[in-house]
C-alpha positions as CSV (number, residue, x, y, z in Angstrom):
1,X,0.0,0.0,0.0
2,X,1.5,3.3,-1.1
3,X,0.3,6.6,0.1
4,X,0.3,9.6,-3.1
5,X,-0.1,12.5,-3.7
6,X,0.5,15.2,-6.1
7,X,4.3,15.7,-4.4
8,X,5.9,13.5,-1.3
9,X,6.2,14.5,2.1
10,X,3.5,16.0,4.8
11,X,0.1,16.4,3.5
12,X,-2.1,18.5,6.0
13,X,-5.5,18.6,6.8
14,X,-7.6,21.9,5.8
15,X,-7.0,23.0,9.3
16,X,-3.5,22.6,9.1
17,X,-3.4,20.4,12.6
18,X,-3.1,17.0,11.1
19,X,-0.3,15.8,8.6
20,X,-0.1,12.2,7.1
21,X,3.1,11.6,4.9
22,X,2.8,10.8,0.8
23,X,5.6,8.2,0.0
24,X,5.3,9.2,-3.5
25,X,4.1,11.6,-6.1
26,X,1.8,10.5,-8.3
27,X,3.7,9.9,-11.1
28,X,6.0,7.8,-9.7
29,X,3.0,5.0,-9.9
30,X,2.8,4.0,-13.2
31,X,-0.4,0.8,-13.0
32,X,-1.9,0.6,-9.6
33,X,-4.3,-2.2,-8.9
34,X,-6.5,-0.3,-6.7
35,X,-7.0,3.3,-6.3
36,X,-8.4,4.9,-3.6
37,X,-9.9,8.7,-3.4
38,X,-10.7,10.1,-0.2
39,X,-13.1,13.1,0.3
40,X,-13.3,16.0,2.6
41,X,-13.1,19.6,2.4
42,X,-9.6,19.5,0.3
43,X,-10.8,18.4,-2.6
44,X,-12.5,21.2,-4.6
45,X,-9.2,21.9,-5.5
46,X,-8.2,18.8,-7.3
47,X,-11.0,19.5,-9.3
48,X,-9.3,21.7,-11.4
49,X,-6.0,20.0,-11.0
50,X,-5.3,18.4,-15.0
51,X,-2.7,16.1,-13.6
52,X,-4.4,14.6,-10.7
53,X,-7.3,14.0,-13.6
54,X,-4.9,12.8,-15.8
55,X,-3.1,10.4,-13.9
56,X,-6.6,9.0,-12.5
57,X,-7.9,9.0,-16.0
58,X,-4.3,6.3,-16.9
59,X,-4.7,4.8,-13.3
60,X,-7.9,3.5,-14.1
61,X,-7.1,2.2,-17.5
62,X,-5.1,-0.3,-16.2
63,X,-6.8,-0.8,-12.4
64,X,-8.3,-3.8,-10.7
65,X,-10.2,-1.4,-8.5
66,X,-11.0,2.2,-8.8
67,X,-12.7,3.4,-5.5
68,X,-13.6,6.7,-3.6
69,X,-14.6,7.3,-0.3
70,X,-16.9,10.6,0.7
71,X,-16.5,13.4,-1.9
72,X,-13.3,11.9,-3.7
73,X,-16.1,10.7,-6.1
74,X,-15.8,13.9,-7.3
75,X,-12.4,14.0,-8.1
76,X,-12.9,10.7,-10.0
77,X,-15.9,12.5,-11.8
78,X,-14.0,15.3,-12.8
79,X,-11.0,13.0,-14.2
80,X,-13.8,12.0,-16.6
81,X,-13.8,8.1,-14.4
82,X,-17.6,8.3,-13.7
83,X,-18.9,10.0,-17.3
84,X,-22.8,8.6,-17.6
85,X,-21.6,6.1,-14.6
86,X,-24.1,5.7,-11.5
87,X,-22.3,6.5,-8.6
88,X,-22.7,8.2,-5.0
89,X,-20.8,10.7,-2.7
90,X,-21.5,12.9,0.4
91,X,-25.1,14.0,0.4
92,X,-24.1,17.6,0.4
93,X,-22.1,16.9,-3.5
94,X,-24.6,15.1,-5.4
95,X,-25.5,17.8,-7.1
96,X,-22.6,18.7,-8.2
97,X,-21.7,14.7,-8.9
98,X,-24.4,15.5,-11.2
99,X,-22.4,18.6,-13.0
100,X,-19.5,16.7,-13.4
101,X,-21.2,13.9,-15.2
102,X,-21.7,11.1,-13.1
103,X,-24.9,9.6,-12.3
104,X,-26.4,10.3,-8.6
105,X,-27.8,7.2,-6.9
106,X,-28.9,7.4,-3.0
107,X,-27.2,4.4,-1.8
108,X,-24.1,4.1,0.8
109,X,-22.1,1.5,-2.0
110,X,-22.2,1.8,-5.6
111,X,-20.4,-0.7,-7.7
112,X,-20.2,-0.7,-11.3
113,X,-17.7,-2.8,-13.3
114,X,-14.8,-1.7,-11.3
115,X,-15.4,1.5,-10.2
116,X,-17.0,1.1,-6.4
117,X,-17.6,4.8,-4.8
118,X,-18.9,4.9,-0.9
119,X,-20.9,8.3,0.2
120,X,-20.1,9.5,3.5
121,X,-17.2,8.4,5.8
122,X,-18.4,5.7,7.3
123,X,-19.9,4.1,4.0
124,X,-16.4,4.2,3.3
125,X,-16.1,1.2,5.8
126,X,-18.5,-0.6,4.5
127,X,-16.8,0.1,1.1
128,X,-13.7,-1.0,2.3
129,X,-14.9,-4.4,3.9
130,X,-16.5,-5.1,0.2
131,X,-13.6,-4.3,-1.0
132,X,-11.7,-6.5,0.8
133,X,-14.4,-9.3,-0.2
134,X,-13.0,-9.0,-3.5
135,X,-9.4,-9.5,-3.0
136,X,-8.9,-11.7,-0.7
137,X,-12.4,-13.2,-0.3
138,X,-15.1,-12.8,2.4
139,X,-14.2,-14.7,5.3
140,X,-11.1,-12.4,5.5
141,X,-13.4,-9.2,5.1
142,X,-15.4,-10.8,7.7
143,X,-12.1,-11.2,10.3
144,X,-11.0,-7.8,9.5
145,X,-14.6,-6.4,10.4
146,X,-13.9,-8.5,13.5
147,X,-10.8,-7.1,14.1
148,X,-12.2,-3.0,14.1
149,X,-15.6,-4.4,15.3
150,X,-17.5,-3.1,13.2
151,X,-20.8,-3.9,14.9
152,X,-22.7,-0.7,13.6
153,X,-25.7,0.5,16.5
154,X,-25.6,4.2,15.8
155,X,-27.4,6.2,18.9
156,X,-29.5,8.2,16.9
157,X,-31.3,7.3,12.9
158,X,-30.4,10.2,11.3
159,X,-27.4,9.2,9.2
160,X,-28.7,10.2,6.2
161,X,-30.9,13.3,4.9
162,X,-34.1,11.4,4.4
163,X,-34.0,10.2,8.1
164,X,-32.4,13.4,9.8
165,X,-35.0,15.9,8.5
166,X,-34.8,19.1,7.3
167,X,-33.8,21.2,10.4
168,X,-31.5,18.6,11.5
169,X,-29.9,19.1,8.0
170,X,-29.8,22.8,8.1
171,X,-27.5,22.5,11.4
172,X,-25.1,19.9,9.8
173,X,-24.8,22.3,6.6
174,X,-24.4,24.9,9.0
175,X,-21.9,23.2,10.8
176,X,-20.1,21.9,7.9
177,X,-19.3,24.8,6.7
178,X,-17.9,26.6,9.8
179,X,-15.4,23.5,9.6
180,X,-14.0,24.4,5.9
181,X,-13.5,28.1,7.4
């Protein structure tokens, strides 16, 4: 597992209190088999980045897998990966899914082909446990579930829009945004 991004070395978070550490840049990966795309408030910026869309565009030519987690759908979207392709992201993006070609669908997993994109974080669990299903089969998916326990009870049913409500959705695009600021 390799950790890229467009240069190696620290890569902070939008608040600038959190660095993880790309190994490599991009381009030093010529055919990965799987390629995952994270989300969050950082990556309105790769939309407009050709060589991120480029190299994700060549990536996925020659992936097994070519995933996204949150609103790294996006990103994939924009590199032209998800053109007429039904896919999900982060409640709060599907419209703009939408503008970048993709095709919106309401579900917390989307697989098509190879392309598999998860909406919000924790979809990207369940992504990642299906994911694992396919590589190394399920009972391994099923001991590494195990291992994080991944026994999901949430304390309250509002983990999507449809179940939250309106007013409950106003606060978390409310609070949402005083987190990008």
């Amino acid at each position: 597992m390799v950790f890229a991004s467009t240069t190696p070395g620290p890569v902070r978070t939008s608040d600038g209190r959190l660095a993880l550490t790309a190994d490599v840049a991009l381009h030093e990966i010529a055919a990965p088999d799987v390629v995952v795309v994270p989300g969050g408030p950082g990556v309105r910026e790769l939309l407009e980045d050709d060589g991120v869309a480029r190299w994700l565009h060549d990536a996925h030519q020659t992936s097994t897998w070519t995933t996204s987690v949150c609103t790294g759908s996006l990103v994939l979207a924009a590199a032209g990966v998800l053109s007429g392709v039904p896919a999900t992201t982060h409640y709060a993006a599907v419209d703009l899914l939408r503008d970048l070609g993709a095709v919106p669908v309401a579900e917390r997993v989307v697989r098509r082909g190879k392309v598999i994109t998860a909406a919000g974080v924790s979809a990207g669990i369940d992504m990642a446990l299906q994911l694992a299903a396919l590589l190394a089969g399920d009972d391994v998916a099923k001991a590494i579930q195990l291992i994080i326990e991944y026994d999901p009870q949430p304390p309250f049913d509002a983990g999507s829009p449809a179940k939250a409500g309106s007013r409950i959705e106003d606060l978390a695009r409310t609070l949402g945004r005083a987190t990008q600021e």
